[in-house]
VOMILUM-761146 format. One record per atom (N, C-alpha, C): residue in three letters; x, y, z. Coordinates in steps of 0.05 Angstrom, whole numbers, plus 5000, padded with zeros to 4 digits. Layout:
// VOMILUM-761146
ALAXYZ
...
END
This chain:
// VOMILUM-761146
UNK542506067739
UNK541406317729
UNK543406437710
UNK542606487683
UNK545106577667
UNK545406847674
UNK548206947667
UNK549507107667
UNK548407327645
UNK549307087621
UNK548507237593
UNK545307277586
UNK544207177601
UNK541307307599
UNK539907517608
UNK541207567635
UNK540807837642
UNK542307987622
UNK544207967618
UNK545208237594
UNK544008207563
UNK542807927566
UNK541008037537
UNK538308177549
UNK537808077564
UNK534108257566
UNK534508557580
UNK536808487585
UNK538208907596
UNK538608967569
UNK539208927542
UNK539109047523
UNK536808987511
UNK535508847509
UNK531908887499
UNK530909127510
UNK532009147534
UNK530509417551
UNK531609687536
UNK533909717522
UNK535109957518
UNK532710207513
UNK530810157496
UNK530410317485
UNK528010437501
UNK527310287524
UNK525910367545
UNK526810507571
UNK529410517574
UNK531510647590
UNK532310787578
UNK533010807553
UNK534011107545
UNK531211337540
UNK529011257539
UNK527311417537
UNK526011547560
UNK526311347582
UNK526611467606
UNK528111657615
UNK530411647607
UNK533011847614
UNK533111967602
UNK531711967578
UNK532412297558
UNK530412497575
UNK527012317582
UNK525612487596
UNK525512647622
UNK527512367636
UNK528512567660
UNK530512827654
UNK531612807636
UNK534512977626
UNK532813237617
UNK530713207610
UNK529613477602
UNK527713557624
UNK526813427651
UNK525413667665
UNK527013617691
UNK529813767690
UNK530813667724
UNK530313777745
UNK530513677770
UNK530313867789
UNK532113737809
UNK531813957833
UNK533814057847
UNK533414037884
UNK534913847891
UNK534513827918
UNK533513627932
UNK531513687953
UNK530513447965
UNK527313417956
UNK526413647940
UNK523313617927
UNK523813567901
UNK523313277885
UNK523413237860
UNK520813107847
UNK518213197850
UNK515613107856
UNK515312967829
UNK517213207805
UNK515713047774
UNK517612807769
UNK520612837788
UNK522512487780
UNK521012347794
UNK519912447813
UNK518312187826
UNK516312027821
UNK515012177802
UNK512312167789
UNK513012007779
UNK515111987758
UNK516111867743
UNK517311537739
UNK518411577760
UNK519911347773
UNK517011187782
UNK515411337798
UNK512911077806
UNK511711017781
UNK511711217757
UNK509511077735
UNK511310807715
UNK514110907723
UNK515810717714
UNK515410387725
UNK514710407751
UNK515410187770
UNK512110057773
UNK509910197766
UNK508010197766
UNK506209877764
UNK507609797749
UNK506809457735
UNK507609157753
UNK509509377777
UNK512009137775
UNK510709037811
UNK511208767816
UNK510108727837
UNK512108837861
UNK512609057872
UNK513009187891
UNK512809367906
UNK513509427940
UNK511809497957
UNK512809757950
UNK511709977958
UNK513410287947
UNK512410417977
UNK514410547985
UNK515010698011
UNK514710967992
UNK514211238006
UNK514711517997
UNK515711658010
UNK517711758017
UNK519611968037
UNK517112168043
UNK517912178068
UNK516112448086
UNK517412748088
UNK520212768093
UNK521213028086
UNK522212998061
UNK522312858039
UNK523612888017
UNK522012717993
UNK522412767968
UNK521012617948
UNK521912397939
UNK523312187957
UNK524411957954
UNK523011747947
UNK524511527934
UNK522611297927
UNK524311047939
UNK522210827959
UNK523710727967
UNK521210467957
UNK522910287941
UNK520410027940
UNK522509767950
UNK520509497959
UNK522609237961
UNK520608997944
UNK522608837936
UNK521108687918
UNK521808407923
UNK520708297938
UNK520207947951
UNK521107767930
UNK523207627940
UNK523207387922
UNK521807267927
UNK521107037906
UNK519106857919
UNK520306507929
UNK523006527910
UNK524506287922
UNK525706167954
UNK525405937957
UNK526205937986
UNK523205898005
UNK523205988023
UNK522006028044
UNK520606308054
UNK518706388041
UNK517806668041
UNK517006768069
UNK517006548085
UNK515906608115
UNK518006668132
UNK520006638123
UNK522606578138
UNK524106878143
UNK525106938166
UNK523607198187
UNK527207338178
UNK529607118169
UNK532007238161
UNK531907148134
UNK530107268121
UNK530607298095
UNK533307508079
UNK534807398072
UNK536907678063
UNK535907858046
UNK537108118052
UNK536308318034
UNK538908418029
UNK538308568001
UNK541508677982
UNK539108997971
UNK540509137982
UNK540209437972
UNK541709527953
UNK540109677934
UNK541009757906
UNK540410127909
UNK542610257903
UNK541110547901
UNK542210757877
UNK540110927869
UNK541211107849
UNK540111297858
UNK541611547852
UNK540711867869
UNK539411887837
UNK538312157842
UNK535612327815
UNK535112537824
UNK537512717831
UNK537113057831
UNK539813057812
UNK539313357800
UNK540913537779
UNK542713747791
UNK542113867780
UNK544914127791
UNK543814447785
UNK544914617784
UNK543314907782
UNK545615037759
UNK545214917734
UNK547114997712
UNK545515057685
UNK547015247675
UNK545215267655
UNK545915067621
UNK544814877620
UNK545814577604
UNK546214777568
UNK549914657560
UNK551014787550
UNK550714567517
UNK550514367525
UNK551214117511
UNK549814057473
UNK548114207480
UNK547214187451
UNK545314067438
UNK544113657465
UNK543913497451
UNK540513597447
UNK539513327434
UNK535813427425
UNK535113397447
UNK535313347471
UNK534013227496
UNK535313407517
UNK536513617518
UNK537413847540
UNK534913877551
UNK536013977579
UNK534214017607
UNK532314367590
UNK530114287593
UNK527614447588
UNK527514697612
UNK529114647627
UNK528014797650
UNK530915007658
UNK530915277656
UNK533615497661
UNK534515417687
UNK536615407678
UNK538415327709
UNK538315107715
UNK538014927706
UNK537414647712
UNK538514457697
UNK541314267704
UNK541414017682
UNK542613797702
UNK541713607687
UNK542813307697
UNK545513307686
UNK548013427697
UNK550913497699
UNK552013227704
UNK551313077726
UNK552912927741
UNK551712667734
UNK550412617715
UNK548512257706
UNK546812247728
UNK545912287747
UNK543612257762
UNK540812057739
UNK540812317721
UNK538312187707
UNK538911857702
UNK541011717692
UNK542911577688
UNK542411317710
UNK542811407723
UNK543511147755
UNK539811147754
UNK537611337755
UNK535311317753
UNK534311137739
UNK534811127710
UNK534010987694
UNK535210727693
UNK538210737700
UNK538410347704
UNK537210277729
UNK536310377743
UNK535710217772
UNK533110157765
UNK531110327749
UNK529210187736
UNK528709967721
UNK530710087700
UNK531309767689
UNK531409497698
UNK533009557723
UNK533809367738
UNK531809227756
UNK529909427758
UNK527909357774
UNK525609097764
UNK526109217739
UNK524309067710
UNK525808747713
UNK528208757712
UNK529408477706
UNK529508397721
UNK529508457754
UNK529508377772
UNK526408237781
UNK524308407776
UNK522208227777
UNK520407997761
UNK522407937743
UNK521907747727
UNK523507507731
UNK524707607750
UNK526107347762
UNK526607287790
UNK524107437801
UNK524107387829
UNK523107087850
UNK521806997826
UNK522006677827
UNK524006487843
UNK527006587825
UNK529306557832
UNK530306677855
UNK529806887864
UNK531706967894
UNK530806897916
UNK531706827929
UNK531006627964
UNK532406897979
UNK530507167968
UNK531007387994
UNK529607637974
UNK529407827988
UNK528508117980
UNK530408307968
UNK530008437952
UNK531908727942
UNK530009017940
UNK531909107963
UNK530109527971
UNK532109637946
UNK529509837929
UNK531109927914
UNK530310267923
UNK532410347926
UNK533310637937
UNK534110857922
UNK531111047913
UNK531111197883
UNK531511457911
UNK534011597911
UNK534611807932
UNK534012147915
UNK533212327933
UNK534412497920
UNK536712697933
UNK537512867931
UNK539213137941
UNK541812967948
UNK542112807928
UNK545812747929
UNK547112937928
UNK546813137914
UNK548413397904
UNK549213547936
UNK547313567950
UNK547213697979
UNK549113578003
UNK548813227995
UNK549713028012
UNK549013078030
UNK545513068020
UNK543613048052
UNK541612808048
UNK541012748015
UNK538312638016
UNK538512308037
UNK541212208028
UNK541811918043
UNK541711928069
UNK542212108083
UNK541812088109
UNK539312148122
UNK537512298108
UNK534812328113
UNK533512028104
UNK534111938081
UNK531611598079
UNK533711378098
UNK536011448108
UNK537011278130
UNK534611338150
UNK534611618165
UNK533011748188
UNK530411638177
UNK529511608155
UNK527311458149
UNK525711188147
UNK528411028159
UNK527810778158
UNK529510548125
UNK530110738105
UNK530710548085
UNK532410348080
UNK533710288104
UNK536510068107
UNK533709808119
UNK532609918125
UNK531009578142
UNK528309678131
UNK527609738105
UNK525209738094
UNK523709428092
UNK525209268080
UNK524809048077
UNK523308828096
UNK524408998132
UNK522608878151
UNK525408828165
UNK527408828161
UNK530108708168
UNK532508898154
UNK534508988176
UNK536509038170
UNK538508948137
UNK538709098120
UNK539309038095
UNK542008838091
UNK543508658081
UNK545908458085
UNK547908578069
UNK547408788041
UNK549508868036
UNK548309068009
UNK549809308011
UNK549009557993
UNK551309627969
UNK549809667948
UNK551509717923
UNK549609947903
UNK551210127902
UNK551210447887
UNK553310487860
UNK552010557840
UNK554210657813
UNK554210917807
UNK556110987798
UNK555511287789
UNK557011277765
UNK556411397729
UNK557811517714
UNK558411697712
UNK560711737690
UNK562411947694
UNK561912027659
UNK563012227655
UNK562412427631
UNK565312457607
UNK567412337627
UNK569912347612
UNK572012177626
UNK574012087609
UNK575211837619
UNK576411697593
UNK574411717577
UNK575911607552
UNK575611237548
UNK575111167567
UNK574410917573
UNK571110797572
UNK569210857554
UNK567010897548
UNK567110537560
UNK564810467582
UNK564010167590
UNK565610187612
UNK567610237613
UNK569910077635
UNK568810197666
UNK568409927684
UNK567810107709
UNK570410047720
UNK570310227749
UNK572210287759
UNK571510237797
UNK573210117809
UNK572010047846
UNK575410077860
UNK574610117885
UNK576610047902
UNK576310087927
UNK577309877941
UNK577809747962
UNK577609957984
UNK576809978008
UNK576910198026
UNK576510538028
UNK578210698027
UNK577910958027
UNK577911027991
UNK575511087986
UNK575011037964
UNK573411487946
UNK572711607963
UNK572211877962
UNK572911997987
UNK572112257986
UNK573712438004
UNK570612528025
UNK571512528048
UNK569612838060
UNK570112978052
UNK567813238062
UNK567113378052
UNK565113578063
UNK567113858072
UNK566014058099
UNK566114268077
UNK564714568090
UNK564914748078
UNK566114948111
UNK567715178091
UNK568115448108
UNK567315688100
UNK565915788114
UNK564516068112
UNK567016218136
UNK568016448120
UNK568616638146
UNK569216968139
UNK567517108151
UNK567517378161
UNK569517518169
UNK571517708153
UNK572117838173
UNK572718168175
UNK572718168194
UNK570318448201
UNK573518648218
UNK572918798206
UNK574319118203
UNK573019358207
UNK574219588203
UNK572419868209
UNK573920018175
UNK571820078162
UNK572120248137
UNK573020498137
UNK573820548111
UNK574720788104
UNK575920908082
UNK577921058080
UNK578721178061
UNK581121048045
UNK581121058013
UNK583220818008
UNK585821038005
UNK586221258015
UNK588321468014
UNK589321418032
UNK587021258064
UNK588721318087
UNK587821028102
UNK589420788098
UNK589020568112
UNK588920598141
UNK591420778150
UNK591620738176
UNK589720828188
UNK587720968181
UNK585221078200
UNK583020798189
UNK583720628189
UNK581820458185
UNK582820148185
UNK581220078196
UNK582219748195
UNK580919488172
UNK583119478157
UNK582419448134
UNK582719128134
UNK580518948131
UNK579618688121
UNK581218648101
UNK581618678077
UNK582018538053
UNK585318378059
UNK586918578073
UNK589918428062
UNK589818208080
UNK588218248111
UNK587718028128
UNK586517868114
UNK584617748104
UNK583117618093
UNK584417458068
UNK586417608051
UNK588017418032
UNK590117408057
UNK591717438068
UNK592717278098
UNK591117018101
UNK590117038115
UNK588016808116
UNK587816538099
UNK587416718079
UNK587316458050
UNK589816348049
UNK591916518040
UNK594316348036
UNK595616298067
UNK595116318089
UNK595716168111
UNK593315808111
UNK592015878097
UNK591415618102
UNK591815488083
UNK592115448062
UNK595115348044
UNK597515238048
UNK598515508067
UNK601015378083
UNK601015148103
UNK598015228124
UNK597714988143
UNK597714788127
UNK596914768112
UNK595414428092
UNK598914278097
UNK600114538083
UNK603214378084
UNK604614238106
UNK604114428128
UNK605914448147
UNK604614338172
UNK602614278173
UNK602214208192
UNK599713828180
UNK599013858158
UNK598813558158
UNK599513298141
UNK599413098147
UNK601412888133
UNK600812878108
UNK602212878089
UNK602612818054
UNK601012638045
UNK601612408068
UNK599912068058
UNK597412058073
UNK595612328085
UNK593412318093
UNK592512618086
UNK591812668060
UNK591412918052
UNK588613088049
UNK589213358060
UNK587413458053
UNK587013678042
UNK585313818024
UNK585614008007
UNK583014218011
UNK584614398021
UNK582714698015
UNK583214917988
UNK580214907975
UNK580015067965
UNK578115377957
UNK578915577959
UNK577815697958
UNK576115967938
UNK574515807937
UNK572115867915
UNK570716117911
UNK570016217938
UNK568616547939
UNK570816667954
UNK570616947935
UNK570917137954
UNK570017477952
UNK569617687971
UNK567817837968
UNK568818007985
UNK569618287974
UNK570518497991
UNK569618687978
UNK568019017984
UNK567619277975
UNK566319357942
UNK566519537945
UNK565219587920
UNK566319817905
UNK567820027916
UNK569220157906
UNK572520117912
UNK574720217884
UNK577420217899
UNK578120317908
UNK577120607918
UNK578620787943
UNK577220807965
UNK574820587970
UNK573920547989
UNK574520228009
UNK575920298030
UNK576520178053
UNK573219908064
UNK572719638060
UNK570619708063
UNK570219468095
UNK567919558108
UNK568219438132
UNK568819198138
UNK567818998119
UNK568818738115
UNK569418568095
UNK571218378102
UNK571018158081
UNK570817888081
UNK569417758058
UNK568617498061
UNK569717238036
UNK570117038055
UNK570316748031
UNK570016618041
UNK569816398029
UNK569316148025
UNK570315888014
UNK570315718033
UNK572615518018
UNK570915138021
UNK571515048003
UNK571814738005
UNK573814658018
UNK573214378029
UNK575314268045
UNK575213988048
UNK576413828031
UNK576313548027
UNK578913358045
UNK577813148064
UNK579712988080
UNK579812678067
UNK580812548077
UNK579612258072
UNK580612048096
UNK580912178116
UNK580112058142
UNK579612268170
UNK578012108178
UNK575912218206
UNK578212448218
UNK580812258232
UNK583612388236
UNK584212668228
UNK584312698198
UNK584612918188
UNK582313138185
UNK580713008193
UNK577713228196
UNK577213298225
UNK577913178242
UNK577713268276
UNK580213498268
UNK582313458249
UNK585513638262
UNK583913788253
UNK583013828228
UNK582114108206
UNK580214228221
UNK578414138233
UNK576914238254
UNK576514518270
UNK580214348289
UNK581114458315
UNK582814698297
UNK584214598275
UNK587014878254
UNK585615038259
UNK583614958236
UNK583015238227
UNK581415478235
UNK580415488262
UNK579715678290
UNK582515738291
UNK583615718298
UNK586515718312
UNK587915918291
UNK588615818270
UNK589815948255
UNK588816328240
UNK585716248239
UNK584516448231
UNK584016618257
UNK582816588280
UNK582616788298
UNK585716868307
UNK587916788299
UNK590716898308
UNK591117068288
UNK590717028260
UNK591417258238
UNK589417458246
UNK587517398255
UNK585117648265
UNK587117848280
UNK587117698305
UNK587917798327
UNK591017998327
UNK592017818314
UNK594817968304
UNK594918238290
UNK592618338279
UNK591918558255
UNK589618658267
UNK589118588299
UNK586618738308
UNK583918708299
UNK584018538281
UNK581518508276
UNK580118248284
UNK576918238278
UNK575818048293
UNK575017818265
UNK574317628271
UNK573617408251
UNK570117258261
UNK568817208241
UNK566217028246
UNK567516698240
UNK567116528243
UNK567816338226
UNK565416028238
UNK565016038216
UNK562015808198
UNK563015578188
UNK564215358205
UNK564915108199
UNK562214888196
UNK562414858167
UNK560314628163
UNK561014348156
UNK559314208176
UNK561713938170
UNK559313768146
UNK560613708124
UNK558413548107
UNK559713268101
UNK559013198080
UNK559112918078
UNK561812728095
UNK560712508098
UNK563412318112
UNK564512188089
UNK567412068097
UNK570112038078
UNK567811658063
UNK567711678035
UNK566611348031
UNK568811168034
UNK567410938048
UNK568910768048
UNK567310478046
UNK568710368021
UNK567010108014
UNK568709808026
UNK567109758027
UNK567909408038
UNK569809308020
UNK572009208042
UNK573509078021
UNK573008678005
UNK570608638022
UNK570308338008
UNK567308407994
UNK565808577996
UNK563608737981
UNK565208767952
UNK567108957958
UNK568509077925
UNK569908817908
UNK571708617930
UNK571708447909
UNK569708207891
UNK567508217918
UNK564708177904
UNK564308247871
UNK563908547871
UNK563108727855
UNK564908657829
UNK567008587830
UNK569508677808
UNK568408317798
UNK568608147821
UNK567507817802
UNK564707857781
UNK563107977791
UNK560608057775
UNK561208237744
UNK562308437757
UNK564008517732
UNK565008397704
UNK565808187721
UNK568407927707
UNK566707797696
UNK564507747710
UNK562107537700
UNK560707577672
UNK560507807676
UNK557807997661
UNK559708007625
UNK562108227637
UNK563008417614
UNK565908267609
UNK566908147630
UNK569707977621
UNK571908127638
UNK573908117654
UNK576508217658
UNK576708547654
UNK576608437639
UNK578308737617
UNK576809017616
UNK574708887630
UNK571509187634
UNK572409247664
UNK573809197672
UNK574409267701
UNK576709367706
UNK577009567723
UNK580509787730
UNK580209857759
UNK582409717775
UNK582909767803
UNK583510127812
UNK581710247814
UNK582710557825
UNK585810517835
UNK587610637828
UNK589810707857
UNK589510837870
UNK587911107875
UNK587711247896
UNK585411267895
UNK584511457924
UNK581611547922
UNK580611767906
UNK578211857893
UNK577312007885
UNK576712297905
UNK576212527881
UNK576612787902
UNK574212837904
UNK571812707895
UNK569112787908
UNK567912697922
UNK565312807929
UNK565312597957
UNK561712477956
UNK561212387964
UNK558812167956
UNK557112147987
UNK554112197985
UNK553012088011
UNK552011818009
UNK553011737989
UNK552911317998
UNK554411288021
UNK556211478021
UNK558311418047
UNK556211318067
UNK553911438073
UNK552411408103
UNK551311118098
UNK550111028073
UNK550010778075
UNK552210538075
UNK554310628067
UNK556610488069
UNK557310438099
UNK557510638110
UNK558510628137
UNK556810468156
UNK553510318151
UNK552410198171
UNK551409888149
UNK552909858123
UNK551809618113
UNK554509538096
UNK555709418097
UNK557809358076
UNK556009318055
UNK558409458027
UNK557209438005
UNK559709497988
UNK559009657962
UNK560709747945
UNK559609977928
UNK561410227924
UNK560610317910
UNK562010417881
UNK561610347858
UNK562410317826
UNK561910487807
UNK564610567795
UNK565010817775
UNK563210657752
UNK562610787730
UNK562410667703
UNK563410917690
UNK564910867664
UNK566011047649
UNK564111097622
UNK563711367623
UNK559811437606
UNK561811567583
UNK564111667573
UNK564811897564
UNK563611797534
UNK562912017521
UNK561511997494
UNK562711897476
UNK562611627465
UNK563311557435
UNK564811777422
UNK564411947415
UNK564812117401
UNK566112347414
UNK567012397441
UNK567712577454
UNK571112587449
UNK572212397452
UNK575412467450
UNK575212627477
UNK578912637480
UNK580012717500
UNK579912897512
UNK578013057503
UNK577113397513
UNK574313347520
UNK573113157524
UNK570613047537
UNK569813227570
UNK567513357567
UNK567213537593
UNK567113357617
UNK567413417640
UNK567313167670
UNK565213297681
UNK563713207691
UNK561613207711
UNK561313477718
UNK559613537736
UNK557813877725
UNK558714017716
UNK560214037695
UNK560714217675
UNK557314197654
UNK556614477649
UNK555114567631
UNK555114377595
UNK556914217594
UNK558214117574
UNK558013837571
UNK557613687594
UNK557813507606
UNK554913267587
UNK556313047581
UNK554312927563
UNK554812637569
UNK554012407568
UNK554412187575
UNK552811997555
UNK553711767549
UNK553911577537
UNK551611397539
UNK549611427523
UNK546811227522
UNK548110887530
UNK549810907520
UNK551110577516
UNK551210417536
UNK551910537562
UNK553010447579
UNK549910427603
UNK547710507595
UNK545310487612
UNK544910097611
UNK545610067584
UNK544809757596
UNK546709687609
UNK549609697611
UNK551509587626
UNK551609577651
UNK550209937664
UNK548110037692
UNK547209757702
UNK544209797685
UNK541909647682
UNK543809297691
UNK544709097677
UNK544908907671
UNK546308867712
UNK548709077707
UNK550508967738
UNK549309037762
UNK546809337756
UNK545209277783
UNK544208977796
UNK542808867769
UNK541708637767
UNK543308437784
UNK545708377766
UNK546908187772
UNK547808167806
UNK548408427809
UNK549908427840
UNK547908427853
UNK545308427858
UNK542808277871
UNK542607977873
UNK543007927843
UNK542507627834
UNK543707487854
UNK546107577849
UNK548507367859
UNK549307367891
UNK548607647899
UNK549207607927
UNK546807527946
UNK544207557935
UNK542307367952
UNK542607117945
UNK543707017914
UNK544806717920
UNK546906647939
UNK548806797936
UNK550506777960
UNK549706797989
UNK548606947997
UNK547706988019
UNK544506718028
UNK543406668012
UNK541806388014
UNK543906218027
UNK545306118008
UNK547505898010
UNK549505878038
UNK549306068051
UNK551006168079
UNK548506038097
END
């Protein structure tokens, strides 16, 4: 099965993938209801001989597409899962190009539209050569990545064993907006993104006069307490080489300045990248915040939300991934991460019950230079070029690992 033929008929396709993605790019939407990407995606897939599942709480698209090589009766047929998320963000798209999101508040920030449109593609090349695979490929069109809920709902939905059988191994790409490295993907081995919890916390005082604090118990100085005590914990209380980072994003006290006001509130991100450091962060930060309360008489609410888990890709999956790479684009299209990345991804949940891999591609614009915007920024623009490169390695890492997996 050539190599170089899938990357030529992934570029015959260009001009049918980029038209796709310009169209998704102009009506995005938001969350776990994306009825018109969906629409979309089935009128896309419409031709192609495969079975299409439809999410029940969400507008997901889940199809699998039978090889026909081999033994079609044969009850351990392998399956290789392919997935691209297709929700947007709540921004108002700053970028300029002829194809900006049609809809206020709304843009494909983060390539969503992007991973949409090669998985189609892919879908296309893939069924023209299903002849050749002696196993099945579920292709997994998600939405509400942004939320890092939609994956765990088409898990709860059955989409890891759509096929009829538990899936043999899962592979996800995402581009990026800046990098400078326009083509070059990017993988690595194990702890590969971060969790990813949120903190809400309240804290609650008695108001008053800004002439006379002491007749009033005043929230605000407690509350920046608070913030920069958990700063300090980060330091002092966890390890350097297992890091975690709070930041904090909202915050919200009163309305006038000589008014004392009953409470105050923020809000923080909180990224770990092991389980370890998310049980401590857990147990801290009660601890630390109801003592600054308590110490200053005042009382605290606190709203620990635990969201996405830390990704972690297979380490003989990724070096999988990086030979295909090698195959396709040559050596030199490929860069070992050294660390993990600071965002955090709900492939994690499929990662964590199917070895797989999940793969940077670098989108930044031809023409962007080194001031190139990164991912949801309003600014944020990405690289037509690299949809076939999408397109071609979805392909390939199907191709090759149900050959592989036949051959076992």
């Amino acid at each position: 099965m050539s190599v170089a033929q899938i990357l030529a008929d992934a570029r015959e396709l260009h001009s049918d993938i980029v038209r796709l993605r310009h169209d998704l790019h102009r009506h995005p939407e938001l969350g776990l209801e994306l009825p018109r990407t969906q629409e979309k995606v089935l009128e896309a897939l419409s031709d192609l001989p495969l079975e299409i599942t439809l999410g029940k709480g969400l507008t997901s698209v889940g199809a699998v597409l039978r090889g026909t090589a081999g033994d079609p009766s044969a009850v351990d047929r392998p399956t290789v899962l392919l997935r691209a998320d297709m929700d947007a963000l709540p921004l108002q798209e700053e970028t300029g190009v002829d194809f900006s999101s049609e809809v206020a508040n709304r843009m494909h920030a983060c390539g969503h539209d992007l991973h949409t449109s090669m998985l189609v593609g892919a879908a296309r090349l893939l069924a023209e050569r299903r002849h050749q695979l002696a196993g099945d490929v579920v292709l997994m069109f998600q939405p509400a990545e942004e939320q890092l809920a939609g994956a765990p709902m088409m898990i709860e939905e059955g989409i890891l064993d759509l096929s009829g059988r538990r899936a043999d191994a899962a592979y996800g790409l995402h581009v990026f907006s800046a990098g400078g490295n326009t083509g070059r993907f990017e993988t690595k081995p194990g702890v590969m993104m971060s969790a990813a919890d949120a903190l809400f916390v309240k804290v609650i005082g008695r108001g008053g006069h800004g002439s006379a604090p002491h007749q009033a118990k005043d929230p605000v100085p407690v509350m920046a307490e608070m913030i920069l005590g958990l700063q300090h914990m980060v330091t002092r209380q966890f390890n350097a080489h297992d890091p975690v980072v709070v930041s904090v994003g909202m915050v919200k006290a009163g309305e006038a300045i000589n008014v004392i006001p009953d409470t105050a509130e923020f809000g923080a991100s909180l990224r770990m990248y092991s389980d370890e450091a998310r049980s401590k962060m857990q147990a801290a930060i009660p601890r630390l915040l109801k003592g600054i309360a308590s110490a200053h008489g005042l009382e605290v609410d606190i709203n620990y939300h635990v969201g996405g888990r830390v990704t972690v890709t297979d380490e003989v999956q990724t070096s999988f991934a990086v030979d295909q790479i090698a195959e396709l684009f040559g050596e030199e299209r490929h860069h070992r991460l050294a660390a993990p990345l600071g965002g955090s991804e709900d492939f994690a949940d499929v990662l964590a019950l199917i070895p797989g891999s999940f793969i940077c591609l670098d989108a930044t614009p031809l023409d962007g230079g080194p001031d190139a915007a990164f991912n949801h920024s309003p600014r944020a623009t990405f690289d037509d070029s690299v949809l076939v490169d999408g397109t071609a390695l979805y392909t390939q890492l199907a191709v090759a690992r149900l050959a592989q997996l036949a051959d076992a």
